[in-house]
VOVEXDREN-35812 format. One record per residue (C-alpha): x, y, z; residue number from 1; residue in one letter. Coordinates in Angstrom, 2 decimals, padded with zeros to 5 digits. Layout:
BEGIN
+---------+---------+---------+-----+----+
|       x |       y |       z |   i | aa |
+---------+---------+---------+-----+----+
|       X |       Y |       Z | NUM |  A |
...
+---------+---------+---------+-----+----+
This chain:
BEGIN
+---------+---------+---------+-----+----+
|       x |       y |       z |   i | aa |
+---------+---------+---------+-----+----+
|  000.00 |  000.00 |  000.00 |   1 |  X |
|  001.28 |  003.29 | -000.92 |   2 |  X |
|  002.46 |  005.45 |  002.19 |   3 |  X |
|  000.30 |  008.33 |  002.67 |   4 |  X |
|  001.74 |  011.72 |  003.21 |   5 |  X |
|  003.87 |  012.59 |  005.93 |   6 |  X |
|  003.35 |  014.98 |  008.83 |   7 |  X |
|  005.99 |  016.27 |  010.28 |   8 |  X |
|  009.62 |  015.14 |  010.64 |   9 |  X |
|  012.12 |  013.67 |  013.38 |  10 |  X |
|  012.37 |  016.92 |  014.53 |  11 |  X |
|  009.04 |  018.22 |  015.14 |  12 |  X |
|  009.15 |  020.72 |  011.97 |  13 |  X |
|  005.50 |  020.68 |  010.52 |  14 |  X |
|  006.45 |  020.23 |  007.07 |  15 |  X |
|  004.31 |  017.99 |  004.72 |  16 |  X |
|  006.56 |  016.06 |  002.41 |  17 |  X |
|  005.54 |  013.19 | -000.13 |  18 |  X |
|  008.44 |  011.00 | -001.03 |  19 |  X |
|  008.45 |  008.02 | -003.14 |  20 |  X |
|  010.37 |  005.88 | -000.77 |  21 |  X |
|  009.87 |  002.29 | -001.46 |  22 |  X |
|  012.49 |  000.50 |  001.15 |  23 |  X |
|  011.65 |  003.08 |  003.88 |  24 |  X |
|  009.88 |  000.78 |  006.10 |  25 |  X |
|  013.27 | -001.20 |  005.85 |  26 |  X |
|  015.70 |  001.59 |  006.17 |  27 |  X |
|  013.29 |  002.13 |  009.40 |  28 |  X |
|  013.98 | -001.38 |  010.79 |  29 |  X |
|  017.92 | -001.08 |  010.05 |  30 |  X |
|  017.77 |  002.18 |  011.75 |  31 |  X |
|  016.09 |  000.81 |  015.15 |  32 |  X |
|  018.69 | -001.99 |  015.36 |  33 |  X |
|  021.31 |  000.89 |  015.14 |  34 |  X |
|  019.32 |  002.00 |  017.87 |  35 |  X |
|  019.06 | -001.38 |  019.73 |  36 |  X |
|  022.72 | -001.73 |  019.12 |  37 |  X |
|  023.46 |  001.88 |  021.00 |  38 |  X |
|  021.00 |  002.44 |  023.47 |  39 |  X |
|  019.27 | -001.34 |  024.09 |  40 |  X |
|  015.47 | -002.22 |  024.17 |  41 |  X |
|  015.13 |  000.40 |  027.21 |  42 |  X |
|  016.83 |  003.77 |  025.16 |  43 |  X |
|  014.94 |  003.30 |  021.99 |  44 |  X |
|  012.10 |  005.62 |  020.79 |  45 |  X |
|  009.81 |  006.57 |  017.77 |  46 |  X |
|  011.81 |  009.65 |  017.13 |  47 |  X |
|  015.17 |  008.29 |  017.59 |  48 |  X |
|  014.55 |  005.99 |  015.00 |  49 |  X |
|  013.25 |  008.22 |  012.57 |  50 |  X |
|  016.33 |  010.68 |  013.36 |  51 |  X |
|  018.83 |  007.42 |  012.66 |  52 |  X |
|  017.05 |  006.57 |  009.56 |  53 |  X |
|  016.52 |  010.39 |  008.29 |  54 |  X |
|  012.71 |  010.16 |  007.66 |  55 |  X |
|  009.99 |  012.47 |  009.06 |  56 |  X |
|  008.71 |  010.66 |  012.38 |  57 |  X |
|  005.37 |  010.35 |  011.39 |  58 |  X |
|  006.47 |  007.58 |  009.22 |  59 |  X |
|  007.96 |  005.74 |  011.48 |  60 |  X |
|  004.48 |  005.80 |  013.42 |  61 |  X |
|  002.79 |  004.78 |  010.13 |  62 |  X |
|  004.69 |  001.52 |  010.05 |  63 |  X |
|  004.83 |  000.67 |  013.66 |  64 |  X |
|  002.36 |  002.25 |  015.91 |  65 |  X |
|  003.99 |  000.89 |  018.71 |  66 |  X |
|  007.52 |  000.10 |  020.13 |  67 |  X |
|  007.03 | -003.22 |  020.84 |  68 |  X |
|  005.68 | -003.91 |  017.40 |  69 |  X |
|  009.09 | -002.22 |  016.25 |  70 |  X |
|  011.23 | -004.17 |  018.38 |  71 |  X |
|  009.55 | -007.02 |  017.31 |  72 |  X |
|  009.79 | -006.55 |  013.96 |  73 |  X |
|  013.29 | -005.21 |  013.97 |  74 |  X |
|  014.91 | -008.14 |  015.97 |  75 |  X |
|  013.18 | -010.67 |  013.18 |  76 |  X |
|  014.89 | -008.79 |  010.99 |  77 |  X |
|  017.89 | -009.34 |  012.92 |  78 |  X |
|  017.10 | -013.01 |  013.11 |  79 |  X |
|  016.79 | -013.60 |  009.81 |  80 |  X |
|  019.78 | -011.48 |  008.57 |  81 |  X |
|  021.94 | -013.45 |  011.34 |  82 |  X |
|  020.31 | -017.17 |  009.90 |  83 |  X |
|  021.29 | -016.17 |  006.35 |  84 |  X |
|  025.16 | -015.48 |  007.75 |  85 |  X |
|  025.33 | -018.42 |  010.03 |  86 |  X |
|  024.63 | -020.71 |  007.44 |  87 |  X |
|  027.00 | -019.11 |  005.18 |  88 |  X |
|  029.98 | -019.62 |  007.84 |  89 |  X |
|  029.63 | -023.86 |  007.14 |  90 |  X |
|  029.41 | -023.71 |  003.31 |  91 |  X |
|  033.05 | -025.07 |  002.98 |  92 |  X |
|  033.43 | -027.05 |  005.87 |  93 |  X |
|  034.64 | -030.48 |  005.13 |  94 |  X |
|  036.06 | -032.15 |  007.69 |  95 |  X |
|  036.40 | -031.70 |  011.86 |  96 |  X |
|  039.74 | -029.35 |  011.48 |  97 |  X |
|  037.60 | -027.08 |  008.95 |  98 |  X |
|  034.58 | -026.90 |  011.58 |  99 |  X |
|  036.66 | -026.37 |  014.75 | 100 |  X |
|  038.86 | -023.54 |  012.34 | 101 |  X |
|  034.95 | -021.88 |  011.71 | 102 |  X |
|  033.46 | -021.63 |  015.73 | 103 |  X |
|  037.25 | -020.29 |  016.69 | 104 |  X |
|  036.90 | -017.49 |  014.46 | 105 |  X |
|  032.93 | -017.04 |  015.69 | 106 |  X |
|  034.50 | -016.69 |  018.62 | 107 |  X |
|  037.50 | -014.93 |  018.32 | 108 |  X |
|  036.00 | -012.49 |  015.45 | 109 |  X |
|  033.34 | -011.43 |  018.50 | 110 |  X |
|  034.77 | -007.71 |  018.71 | 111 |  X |
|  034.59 | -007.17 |  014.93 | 112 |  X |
|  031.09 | -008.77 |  014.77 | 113 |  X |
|  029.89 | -006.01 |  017.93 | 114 |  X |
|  026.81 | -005.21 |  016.43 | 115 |  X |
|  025.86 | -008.77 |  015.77 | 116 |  X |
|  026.19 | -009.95 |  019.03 | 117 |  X |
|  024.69 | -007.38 |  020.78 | 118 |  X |
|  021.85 | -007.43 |  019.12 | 119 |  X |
|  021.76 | -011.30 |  019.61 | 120 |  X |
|  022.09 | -010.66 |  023.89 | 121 |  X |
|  019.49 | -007.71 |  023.99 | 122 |  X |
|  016.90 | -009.72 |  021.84 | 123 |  X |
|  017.58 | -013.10 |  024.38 | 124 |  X |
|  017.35 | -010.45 |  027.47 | 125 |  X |
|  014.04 | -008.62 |  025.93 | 126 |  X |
|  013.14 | -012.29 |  025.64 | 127 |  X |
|  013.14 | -012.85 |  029.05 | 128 |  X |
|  010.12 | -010.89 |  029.66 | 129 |  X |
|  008.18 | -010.65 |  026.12 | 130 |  X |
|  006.58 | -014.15 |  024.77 | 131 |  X |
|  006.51 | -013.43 |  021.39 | 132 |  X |
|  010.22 | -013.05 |  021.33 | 133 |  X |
|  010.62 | -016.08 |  022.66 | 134 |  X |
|  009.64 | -017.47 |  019.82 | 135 |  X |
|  012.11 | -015.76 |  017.77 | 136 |  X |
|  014.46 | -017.04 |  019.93 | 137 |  X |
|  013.69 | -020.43 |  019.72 | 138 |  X |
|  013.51 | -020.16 |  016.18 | 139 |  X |
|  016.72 | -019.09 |  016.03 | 140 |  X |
|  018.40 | -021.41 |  018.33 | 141 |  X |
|  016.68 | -024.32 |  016.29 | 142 |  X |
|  018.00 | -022.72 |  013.18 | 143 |  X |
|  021.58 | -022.92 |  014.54 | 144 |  X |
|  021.44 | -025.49 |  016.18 | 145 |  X |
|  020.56 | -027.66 |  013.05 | 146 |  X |
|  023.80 | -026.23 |  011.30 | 147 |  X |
|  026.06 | -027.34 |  013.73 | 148 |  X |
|  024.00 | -030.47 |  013.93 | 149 |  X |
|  025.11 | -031.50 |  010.50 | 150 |  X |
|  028.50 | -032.18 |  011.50 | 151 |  X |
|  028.07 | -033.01 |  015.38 | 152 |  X |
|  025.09 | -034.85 |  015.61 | 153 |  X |
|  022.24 | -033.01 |  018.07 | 154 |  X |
|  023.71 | -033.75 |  021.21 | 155 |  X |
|  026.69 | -032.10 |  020.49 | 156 |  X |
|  024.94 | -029.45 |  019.03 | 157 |  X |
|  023.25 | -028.36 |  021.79 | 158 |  X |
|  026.36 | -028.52 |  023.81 | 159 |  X |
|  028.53 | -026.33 |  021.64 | 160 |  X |
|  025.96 | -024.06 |  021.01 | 161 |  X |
|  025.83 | -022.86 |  025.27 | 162 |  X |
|  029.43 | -022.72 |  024.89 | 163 |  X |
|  029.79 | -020.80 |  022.15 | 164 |  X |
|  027.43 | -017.96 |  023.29 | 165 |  X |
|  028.81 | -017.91 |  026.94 | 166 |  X |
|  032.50 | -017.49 |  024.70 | 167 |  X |
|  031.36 | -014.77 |  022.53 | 168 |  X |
|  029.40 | -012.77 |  025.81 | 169 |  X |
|  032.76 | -013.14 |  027.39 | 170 |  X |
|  034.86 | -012.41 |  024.80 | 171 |  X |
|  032.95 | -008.70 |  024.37 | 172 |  X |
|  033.15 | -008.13 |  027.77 | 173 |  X |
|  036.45 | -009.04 |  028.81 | 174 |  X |
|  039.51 | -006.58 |  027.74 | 175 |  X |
|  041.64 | -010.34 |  028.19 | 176 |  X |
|  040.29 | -012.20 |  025.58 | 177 |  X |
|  041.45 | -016.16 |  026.17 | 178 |  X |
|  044.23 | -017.05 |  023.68 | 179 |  X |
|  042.81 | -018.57 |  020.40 | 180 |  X |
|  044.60 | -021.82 |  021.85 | 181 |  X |
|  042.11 | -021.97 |  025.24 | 182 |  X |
|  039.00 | -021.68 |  022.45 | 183 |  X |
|  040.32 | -024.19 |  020.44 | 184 |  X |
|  040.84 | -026.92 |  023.18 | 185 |  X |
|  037.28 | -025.88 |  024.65 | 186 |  X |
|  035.51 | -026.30 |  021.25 | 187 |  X |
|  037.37 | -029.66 |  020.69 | 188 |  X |
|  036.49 | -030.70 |  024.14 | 189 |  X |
|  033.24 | -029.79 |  023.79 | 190 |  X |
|  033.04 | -031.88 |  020.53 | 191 |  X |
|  034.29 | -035.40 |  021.81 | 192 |  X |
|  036.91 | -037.36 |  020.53 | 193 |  X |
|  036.97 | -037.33 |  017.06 | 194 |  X |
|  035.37 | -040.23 |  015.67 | 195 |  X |
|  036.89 | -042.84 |  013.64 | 196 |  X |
|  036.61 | -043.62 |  010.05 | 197 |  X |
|  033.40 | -046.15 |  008.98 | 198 |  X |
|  034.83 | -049.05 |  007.21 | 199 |  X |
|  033.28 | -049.86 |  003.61 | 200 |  X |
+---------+---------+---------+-----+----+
């Protein structure tokens, strides 16, 4: 549906403005993770959005009339964003060394990823207390889950999945990272023994 005219921007100005804007209510949902990212679930607003995404705030209104219905939609954003690049980390794993070279660097790579993985720990925290998030968690733990599954079997899966978030959480918050050696051996750990060969 086309947007109907604005009224008014971030700012408060009263000027009417019609824009042709077809990927604003996108731009909009980019703009309040940017906001998620800097200020969490508790600093974000209808007009802080619309300032980060440079579009008059009663569009932002149009699209979402409330915040939770932004946050909401934002963080599935997120989610599915985050599933498309998850998925893309495995596509040339081949054998145990490959897979074990891929979650070191997930975890190692958390400081240059920042905005990823905060946005990951304030959607599980605004979780805690909002059911319908839930469910986007748990869709997205399933969805990750089922990648690592591929090459651990589910047990493991589940296993190295806890690890690996308590390893990136701690590896944002702590200014002495563990060496890359310390991940290594707890992801191997954490993976068993490797198994042997099948005979033909």
């Amino acid at each position: 549906m086309q947007e109907q005219e604005d009224r008014g921007t971030a700012g408060g100005e009263g000027r009417r403005t019609r824009r042709h804007d077809p990927r604003r209510r996108e731009r909009v949902l980019d703009a309040a993770l940017d906001v998620l990212v800097d200020e969490g679930v508790a600093g974000i607003t209808h007009r802080k959005v619309a300032a980060r995404a440079d579009v008059p705030l009663g569009s932002v209104t149009y699209h979402f009339a409330t915040l939770t219905d932004l946050c909401a939609q934002a963080f599935a954003r997120y989610v599915e964003q985050r599933t498309a690049e998850y998925e893309a980390l495995f596509t040339q794993v081949a054998s145990r060394d490959d897979l074990v070279d891929v979650l070191v660097e997930l975890v190692e790579a958390g400081p240059s990823r920042h905005r990823s993985a905060v946005l990951g720990f304030e959607l599980h925290l605004a979780a805690l207390r909002d059911p319908a998030l839930r469910a986007l968690t748990g869709r997205w733990t399933r969805s990750s889950r089922a990648v690592l599954a591929r090459f651990t079997g589910p047990g493991a899966a589940a296993r190295l999945d806890a690890l690996l978030e308590g390893m990136i959480m701690h590896r944002l918050l702590s200014d002495d990272g563990e060496a890359r050696e310390a991940t290594r051996a707890a992801i191997e750990q954490t993976l068993g023994p490797p198994q042997p060969p099948r005979s033909g």
